[in-house]
C-alpha positions in Angstrom: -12.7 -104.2 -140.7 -9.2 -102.5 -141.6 -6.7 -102.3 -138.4 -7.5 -98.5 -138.9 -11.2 -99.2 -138.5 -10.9 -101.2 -135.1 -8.3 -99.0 -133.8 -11.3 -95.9 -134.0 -13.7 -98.9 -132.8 -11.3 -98.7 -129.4 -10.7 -95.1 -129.2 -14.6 -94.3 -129.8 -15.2 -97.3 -126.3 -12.3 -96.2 -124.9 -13.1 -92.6 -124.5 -16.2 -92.7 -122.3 -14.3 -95.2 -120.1 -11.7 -92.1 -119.9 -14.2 -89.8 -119.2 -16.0 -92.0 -116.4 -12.3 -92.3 -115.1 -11.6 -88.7 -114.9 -15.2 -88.2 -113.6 -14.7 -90.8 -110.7 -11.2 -89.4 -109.2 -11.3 -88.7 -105.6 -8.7 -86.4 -104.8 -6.8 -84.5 -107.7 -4.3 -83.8 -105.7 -3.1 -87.7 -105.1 0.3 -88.6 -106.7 -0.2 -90.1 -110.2 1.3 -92.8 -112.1 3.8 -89.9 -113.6 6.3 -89.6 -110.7 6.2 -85.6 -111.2 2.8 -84.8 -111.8 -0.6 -85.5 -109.6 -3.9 -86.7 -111.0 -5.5 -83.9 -111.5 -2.0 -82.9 -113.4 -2.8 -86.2 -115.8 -6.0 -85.3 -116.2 -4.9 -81.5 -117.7 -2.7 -83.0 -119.9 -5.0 -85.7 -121.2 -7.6 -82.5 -122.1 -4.5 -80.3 -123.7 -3.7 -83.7 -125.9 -7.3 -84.2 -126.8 -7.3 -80.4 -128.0 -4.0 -81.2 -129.7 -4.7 -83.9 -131.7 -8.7 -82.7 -132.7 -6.8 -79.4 -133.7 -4.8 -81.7 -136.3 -7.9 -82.8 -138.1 -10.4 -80.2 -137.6 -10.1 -76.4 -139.0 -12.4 -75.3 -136.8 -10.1 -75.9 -133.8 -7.3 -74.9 -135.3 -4.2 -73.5 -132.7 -1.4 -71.1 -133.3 1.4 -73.0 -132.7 4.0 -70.5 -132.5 2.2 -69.7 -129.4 2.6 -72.9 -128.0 5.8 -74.5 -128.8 9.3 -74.3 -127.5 11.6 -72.2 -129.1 9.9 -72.6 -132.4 11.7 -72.5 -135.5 10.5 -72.7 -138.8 10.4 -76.0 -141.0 11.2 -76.6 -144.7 7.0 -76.7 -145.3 6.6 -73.2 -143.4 5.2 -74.7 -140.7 6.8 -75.1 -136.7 8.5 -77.4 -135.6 10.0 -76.3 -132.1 13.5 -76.1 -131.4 15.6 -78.7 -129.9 15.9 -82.5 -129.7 12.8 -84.9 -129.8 12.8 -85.1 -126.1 13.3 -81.8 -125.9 10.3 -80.7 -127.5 7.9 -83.2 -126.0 9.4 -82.7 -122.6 8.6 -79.1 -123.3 5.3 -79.5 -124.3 4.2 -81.8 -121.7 4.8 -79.6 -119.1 3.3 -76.5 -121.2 0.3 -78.7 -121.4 -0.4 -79.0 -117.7 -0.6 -75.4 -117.3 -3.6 -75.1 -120.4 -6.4 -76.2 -118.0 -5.8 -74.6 -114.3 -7.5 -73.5 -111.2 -11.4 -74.0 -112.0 -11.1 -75.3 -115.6 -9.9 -78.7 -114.2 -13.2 -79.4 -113.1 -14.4 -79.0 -116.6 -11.7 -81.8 -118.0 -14.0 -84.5 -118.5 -16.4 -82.9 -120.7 -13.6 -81.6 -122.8 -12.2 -84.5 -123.1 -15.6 -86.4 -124.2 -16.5 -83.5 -126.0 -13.1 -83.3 -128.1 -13.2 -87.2 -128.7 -16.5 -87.0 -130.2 -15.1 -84.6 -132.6 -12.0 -86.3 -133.4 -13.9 -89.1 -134.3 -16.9 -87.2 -136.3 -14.7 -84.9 -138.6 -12.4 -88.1 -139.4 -14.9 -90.4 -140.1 -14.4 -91.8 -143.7 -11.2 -90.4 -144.4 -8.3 -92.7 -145.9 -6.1 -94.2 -142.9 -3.1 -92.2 -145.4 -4.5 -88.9 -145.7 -1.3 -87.0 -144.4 -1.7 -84.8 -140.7 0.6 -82.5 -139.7 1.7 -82.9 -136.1 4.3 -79.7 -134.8 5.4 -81.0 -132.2 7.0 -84.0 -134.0 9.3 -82.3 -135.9 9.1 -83.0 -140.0 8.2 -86.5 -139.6 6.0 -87.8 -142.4 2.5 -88.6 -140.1 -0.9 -90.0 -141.2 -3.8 -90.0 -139.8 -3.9 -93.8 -138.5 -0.9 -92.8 -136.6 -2.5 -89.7 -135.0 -5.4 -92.2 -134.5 -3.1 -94.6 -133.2 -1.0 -92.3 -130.8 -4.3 -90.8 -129.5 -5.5 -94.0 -128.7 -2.4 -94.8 -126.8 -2.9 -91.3 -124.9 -6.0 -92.5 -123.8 -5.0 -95.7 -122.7 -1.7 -95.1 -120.7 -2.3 -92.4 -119.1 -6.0 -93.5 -118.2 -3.6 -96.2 -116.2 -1.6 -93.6 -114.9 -4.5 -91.5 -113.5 -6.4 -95.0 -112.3 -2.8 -96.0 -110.5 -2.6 -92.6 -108.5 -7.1 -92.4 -108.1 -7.0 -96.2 -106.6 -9.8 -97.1 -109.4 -9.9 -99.8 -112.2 -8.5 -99.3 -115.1 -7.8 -102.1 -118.3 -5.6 -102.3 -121.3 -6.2 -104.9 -123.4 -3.7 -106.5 -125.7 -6.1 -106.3 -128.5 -6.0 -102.4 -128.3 -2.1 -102.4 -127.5 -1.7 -104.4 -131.4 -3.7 -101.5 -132.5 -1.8 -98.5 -131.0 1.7 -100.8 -131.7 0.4 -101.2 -135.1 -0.8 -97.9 -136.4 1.7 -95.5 -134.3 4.9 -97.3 -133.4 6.7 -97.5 -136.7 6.5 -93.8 -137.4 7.3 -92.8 -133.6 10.2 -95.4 -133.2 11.7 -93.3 -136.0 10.9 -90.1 -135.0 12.3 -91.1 -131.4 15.5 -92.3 -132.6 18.6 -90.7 -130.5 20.7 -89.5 -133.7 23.7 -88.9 -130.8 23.4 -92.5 -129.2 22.9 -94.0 -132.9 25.9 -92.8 -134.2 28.0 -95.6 -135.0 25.8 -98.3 -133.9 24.6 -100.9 -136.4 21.9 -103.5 -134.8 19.5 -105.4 -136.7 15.9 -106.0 -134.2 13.0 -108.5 -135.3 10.7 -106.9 -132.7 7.5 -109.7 -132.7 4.4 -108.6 -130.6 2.5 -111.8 -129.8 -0.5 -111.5 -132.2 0.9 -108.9 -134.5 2.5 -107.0 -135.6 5.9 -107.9 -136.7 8.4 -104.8 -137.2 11.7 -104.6 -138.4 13.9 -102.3 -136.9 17.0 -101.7 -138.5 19.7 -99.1 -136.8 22.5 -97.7 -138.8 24.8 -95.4 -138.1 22.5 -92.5 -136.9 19.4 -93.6 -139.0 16.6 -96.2 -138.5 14.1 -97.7 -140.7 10.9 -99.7 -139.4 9.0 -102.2 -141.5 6.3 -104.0 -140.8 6.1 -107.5 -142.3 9.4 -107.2 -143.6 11.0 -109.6 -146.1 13.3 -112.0 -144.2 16.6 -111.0 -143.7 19.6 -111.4 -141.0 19.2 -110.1 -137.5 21.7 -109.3 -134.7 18.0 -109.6 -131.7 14.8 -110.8 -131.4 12.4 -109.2 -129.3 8.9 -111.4 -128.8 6.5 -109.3 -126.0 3.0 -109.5 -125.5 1.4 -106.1 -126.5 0.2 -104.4 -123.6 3.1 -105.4 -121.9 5.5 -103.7 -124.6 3.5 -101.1 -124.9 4.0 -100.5 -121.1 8.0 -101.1 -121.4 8.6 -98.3 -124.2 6.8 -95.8 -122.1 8.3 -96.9 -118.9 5.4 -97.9 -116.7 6.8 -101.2 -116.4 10.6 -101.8 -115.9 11.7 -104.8 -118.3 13.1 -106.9 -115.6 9.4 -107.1 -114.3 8.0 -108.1 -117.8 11.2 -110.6 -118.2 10.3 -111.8 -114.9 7.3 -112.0 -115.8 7.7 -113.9 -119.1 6.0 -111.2 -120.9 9.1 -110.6 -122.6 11.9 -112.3 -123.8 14.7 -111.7 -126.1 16.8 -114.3 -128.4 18.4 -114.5 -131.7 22.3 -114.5 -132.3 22.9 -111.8 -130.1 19.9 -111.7 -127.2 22.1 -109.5 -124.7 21.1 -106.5 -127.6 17.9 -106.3 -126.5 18.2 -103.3 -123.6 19.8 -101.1 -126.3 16.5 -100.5 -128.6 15.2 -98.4 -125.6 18.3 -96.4 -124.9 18.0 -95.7 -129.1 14.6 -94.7 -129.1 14.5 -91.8 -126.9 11.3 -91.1 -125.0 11.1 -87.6 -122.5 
């Protein structure tokens, strides 16, 4: 199987184990794993996502945009791109997102979301892990499909941990499915995340090596980055070796990095190791 294959192999098992999740939760109103929002809050957001993303790749749930994003303004492709900085925009649309599914419709969240996986995954069946997608709220960043795969995947899986951490219930990530959302997402959203501001000026070379795979090079410079996988060998200023659930936690602050150091989950070397805290200050996140 291609990584694109097994990474919609985890999405179609990880879905019902979503659903069952969101199915099981006690009390909505119990503080989630998001410091701001409650589970039931999670939960909304995980259905507005799952309508975001099947909107992407089917027609027939296409949404108006302009109607949804912040202080929209109009891209070089005629499309919308929202106004403001990356965090910005996703900051803006998170909390939009919450307020999609209210009052009595929360109840109906887990059938949306099973109901809106199932579609994702029927109306891309077959297609080429390139075929480009469109994604708004992202700005003009080039995406594919195997990242929207990717990204939806990791949707599922963090905040399924975010709802389970607030609900009291079980809740796994495996480091097999963290390759697969590292893999197929991280590239493109490390660039798209880049702080231009902070960036400016700086000039750092990272060898960032998941345990397992994948291997990406991330090269800063002067306000721009470029992510390879599998790069050619070159000169670099860090290395970052992580296990991949455990990174994967780190870059959307669920776990704090001394824990993972701690931990020995993480560890950074190379000629310059004390670099390693300033890849997440670079790449932004809301």
């Amino acid at each position: 199987m291609t990584e694109h294959e097994r990474t919609r192999a985890a999405l179609a098992a990880a879905v019902p184990r979503l659903v069952a999740l969101l199915r099981a939760v006690p009390d909505p109103d119990a503080g989630s794993g998001v410091p701001e929002w409650t589970v039931g809050d999670v939960g909304a957001h995980l259905a507005a996502v799952y309508l975001a993303y099947t909107s992407l790749v089917s027609p027939d749930e296409a949404v108006e945009w302009d109607d949804v994003l912040p202080s929209g303004e109009e891209t070089s492709g005629g499309g919308t791109s929202g106004g403001g900085t990356f965090v910005e925009r996703i900051t803006a649309m998170n909390a939009r997102s919450v307020t999609l599914f209210g009052g009595e419709d929360r109840g109906k969240v887990p059938d949306f979301v099973a109901e809106r996986g199932e579609t994702f995954l029927r109306v891309t069946e077959g297609l080429a892990p390139d075929t480009p997608v469109s994604a708004p709220w992202y700005g003009e960043v080039p995406f594919t499909l195997a990242t929207v795969t990717g990204l939806l995947l990791s949707e599922t899986l963090v905040h399924g941990l975010d709802v389970a951490r607030g609900a009291r219930l079980p809740w796994t990530m495996g480091d097999d499915e963290a390759r697969l959302v590292l893999g197929q997402s991280m590239p493109t959203m490390m660039a798209a995340a880049l702080d231009p501001v902070r960036a400016r000026g700086v000039r750092i070379a990272f060898d960032l090596a998941i345990k397992g795979g994948p291997r990406l090079a991330v090269v800063v410079d002067d306000g721009t980055v470029t992510v390879t996988r599998d790069a050619p060998p070159r000169a670099y200023d860090c290395r970052i070796v992580a296990a991949p659930a455990t990174f994967l936690l780190v870059s959307f602050r669920r776990t704090p990095i001394w824990k993972a150091v701690a931990s020995g989950r993480m560890r950074a070397g190379g000629r310059k190791p004390w670099l390693a805290p300033r890849l997440g200050q670079l790449v932004a996140g809301p």
